[in-house]
C-alpha positions as CSV (number, residue, x, y, z in Angstrom):
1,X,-86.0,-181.4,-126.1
2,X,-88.3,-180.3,-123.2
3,X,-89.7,-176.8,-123.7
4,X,-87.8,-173.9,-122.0
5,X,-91.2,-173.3,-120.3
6,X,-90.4,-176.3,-118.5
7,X,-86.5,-175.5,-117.8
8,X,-86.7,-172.5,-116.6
9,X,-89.7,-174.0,-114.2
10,X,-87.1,-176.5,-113.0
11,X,-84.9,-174.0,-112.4
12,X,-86.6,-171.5,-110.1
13,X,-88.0,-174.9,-108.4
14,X,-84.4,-175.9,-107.8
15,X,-83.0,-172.6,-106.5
16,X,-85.4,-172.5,-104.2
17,X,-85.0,-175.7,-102.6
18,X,-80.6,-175.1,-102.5
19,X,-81.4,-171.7,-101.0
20,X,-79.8,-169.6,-103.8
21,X,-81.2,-166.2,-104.4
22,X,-81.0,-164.5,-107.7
23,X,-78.6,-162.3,-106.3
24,X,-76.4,-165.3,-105.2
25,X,-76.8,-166.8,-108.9
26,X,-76.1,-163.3,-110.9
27,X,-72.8,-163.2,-108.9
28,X,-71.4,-166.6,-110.3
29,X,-72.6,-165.3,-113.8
30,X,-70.6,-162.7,-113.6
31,X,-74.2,-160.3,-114.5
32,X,-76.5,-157.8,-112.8
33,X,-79.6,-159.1,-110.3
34,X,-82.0,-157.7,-112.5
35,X,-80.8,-159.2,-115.6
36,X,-80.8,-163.0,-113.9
37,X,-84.3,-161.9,-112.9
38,X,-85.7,-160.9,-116.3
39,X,-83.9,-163.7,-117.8
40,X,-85.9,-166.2,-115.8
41,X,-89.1,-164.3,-115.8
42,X,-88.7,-163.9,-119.6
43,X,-87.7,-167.5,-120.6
44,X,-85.1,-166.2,-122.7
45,X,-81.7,-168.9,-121.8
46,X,-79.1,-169.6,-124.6
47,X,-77.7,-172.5,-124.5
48,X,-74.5,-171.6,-123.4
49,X,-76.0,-169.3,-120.1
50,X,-77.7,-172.8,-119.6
51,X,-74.7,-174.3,-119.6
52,X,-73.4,-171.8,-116.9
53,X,-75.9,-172.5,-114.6
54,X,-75.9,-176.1,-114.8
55,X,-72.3,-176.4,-113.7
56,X,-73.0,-174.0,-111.2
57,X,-75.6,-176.4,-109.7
58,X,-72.9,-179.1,-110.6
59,X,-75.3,-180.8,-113.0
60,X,-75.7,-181.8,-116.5
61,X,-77.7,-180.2,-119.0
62,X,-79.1,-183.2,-119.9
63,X,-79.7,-183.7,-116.1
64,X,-82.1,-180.4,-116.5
65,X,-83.7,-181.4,-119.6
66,X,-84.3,-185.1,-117.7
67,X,-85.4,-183.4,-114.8
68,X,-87.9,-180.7,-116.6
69,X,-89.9,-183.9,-118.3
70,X,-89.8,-186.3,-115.6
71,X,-93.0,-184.6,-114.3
72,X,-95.0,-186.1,-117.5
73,X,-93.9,-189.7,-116.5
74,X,-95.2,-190.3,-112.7
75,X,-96.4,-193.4,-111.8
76,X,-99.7,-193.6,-109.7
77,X,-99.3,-197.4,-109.4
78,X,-97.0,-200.4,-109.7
79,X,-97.5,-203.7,-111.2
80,X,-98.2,-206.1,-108.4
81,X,-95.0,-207.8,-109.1
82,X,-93.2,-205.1,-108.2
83,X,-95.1,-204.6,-105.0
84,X,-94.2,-208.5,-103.9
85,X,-90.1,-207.5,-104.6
86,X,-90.6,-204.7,-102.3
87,X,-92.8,-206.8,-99.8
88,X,-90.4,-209.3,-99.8
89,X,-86.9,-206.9,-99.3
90,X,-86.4,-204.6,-96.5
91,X,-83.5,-203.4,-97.6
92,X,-84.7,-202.3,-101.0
93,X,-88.2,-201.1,-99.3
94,X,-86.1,-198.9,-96.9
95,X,-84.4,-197.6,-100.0
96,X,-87.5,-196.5,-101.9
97,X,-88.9,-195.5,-99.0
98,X,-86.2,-193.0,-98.7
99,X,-86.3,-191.9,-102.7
100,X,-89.9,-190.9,-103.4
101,X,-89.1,-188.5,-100.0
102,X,-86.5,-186.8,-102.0
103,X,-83.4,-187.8,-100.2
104,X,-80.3,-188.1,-101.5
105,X,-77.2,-191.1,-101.7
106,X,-75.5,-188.8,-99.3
107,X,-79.2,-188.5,-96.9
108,X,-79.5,-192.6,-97.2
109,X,-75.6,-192.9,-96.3
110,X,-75.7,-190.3,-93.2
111,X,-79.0,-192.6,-91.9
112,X,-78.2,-196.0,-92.7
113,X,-75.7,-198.4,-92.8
114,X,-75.2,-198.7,-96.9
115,X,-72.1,-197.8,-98.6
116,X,-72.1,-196.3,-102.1
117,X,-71.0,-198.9,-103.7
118,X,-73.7,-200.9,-102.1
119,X,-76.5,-198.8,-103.0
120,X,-76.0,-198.4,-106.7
121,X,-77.8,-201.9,-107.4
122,X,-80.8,-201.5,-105.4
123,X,-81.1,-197.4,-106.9
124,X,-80.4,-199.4,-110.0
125,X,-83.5,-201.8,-109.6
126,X,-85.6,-199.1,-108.6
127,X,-85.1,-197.6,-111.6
128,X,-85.9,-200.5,-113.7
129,X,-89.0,-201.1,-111.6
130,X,-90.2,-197.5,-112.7
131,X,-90.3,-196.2,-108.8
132,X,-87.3,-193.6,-109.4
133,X,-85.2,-192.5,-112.5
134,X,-81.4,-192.4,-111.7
135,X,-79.3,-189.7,-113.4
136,X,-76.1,-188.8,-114.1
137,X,-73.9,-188.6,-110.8
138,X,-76.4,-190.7,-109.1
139,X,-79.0,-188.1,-108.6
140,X,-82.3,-189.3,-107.5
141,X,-85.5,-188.5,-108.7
142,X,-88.4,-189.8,-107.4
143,X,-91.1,-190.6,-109.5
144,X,-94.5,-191.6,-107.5
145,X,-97.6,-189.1,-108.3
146,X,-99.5,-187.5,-105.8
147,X,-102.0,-190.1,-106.2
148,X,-100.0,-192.9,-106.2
149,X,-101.8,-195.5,-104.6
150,X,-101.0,-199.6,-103.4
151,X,-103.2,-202.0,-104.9
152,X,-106.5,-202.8,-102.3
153,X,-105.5,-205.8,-100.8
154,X,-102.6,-206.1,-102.8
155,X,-99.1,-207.3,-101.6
156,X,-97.7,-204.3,-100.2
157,X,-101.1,-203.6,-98.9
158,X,-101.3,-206.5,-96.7
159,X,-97.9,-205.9,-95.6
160,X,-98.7,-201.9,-94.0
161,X,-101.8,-204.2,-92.8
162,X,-100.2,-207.1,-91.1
163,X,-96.9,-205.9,-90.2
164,X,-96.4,-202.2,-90.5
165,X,-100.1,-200.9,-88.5
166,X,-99.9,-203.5,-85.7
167,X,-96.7,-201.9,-85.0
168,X,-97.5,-198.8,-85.4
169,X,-100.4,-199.0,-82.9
170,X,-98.3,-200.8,-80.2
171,X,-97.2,-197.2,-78.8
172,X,-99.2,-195.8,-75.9
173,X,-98.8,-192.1,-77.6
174,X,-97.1,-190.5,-74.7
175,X,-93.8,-189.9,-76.3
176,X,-93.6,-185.6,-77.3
177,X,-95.1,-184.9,-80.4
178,X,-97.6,-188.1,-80.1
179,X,-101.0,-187.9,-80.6
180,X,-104.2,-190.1,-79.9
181,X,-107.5,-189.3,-80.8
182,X,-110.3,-191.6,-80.3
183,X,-113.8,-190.5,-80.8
184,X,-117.2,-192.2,-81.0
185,X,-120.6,-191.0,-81.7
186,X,-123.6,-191.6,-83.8
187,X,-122.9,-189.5,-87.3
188,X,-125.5,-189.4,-90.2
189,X,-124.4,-190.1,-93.5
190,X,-124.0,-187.0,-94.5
191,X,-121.8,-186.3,-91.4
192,X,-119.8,-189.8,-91.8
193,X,-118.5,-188.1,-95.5
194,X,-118.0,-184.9,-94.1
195,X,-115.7,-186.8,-91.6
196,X,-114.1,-188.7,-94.8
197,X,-113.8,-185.7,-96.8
198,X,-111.8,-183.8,-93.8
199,X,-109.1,-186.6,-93.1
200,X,-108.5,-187.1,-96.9
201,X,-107.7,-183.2,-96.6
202,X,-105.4,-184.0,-93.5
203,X,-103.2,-186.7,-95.9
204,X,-103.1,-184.4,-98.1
205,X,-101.7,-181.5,-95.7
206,X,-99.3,-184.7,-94.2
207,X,-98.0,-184.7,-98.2
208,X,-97.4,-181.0,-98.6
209,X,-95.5,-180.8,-95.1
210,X,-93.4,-183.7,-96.0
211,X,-92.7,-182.0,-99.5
212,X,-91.8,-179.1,-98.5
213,X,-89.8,-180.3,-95.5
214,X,-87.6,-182.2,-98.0
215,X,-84.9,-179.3,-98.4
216,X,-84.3,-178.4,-94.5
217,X,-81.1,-179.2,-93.9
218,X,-79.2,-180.6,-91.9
219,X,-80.6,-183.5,-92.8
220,X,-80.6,-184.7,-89.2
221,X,-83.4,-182.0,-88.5
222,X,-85.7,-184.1,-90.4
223,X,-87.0,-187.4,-88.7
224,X,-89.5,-190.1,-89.8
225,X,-93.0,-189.6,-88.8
226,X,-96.1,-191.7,-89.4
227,X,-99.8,-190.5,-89.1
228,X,-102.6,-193.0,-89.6
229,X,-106.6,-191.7,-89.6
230,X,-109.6,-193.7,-90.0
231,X,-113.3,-193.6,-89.7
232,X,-115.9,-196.1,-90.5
233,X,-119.1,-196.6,-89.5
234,X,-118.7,-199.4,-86.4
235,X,-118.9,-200.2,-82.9
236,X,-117.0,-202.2,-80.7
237,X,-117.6,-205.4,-80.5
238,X,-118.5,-206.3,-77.1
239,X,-121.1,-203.5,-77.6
240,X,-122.5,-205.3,-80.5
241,X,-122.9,-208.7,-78.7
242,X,-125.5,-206.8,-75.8
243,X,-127.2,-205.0,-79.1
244,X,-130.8,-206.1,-79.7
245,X,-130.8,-208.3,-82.6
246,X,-132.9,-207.1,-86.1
247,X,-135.9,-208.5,-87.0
């Protein structure tokens, strides 16, 4: 059984991203505001309020519980095997693409072409390949870490490489919301990890934005976006073919 430390941490978590206020939960529990606040801020649920609030957020208990300890089981990578079946299907790399961003059958429906009855198999299959857990009334939850990571060079590595960046970069940038930046200058070392350190912080920002983004609703409001940074120590090539050569 997970801890209630963990429940009730669920909980607030999942309040907050439905929009419900204390106020608005104390009202289907038929108690006071302040006693639905010092019952989460205390820890002290019995099983039966539990029960209350789980059908009020038209879940399972066991959905909770599931939910509360899923935390300890995040993935930071994937067998390479599992990288080549995503590499190798669209459909199911559009799919998990869509899961670890926290959207729901109904999000996937509204955006693509997929029936229900279509996507249970490939949710299925992400399951077994560890990249989501499915729950009761096929409720979603992803289960990349933060530091989840492709292998270097690995299947689904070459693919972002090969197909995904080339595409990517085919835009001039001059559609609203683009951006360009292209900089070049002669950094010391210290400077070029200084550089490094600051764009890892930008992913990072790009991570929390997107997480916390993943409860606006409609879901209309929220549209795929892309950001790739780099910087390396290099210099364009024609430039290096009218360099002096090293003794």
């Amino acid at each position: 059984m997970a801890s209630s430390i963990k429940i009730i941490a669920f909980l607030k978590a999942e309040l907050r991203r439905r929009g419900i206020t204390y106020k608005q939960m104390a009202k289907q529990l038929g108690l006071s505001e302040s006693a639905v606040k010092h019952m989460f801020s205390s820890g002290n649920c019995s099983l039966k309020r539990l029960d209350a609030i789980a059908k009020i957020l038209n879940m399972e208990i066991s959905d909770i519980v599931q939910f509360s300890t899923e935390g300890d089981k995040k993935i930071n990578q994937l067998p390479k095997s599992s990288e080549v079946e995503l590499a190798n299907d669209l459909t199911l790399l559009v799919i998990g693409y869509a899961c670890i961003n926290h959207w729901s059958i109904e999000d996937i429906i509204e955006r693509y072409n997929f029936s229900e009855t279509e996507l249970i198999p490939y949710l299925a299959k992400l399951d077994r390949m560890g990249i989501i857990s499915l729950l009761a009334n096929n409720r979603i939850k992803p289960l990349f870490s933060n530091n989840f990571s492709w292998h270097p060079n690995g299947p689904m590595d070459q693919f972002l490489k090969n197909v995904v960046q080339p595409r990517f970069f085919e835009s001039d940038f001059s559609e609203e919301d683009a951006i360009r930046v292209v900089k070049h200058g002669d950094l010391t070392e210290k400077s070029r990890f200084l550089i490094k350190e600051k764009v890892k912080s930008l992913g990072d920002y790009f991570d929390e934005l997107s997480y916390n983004d993943r409860t606006q609703k409609p879901f209309s409001v929220r549209q795929g976006s892309s950001i790739i940074v780099g910087a390396r120590n290099w210099s364009f090539d024609p430039f290096l073919k009218l360099q002096r050569e090293t003794p």
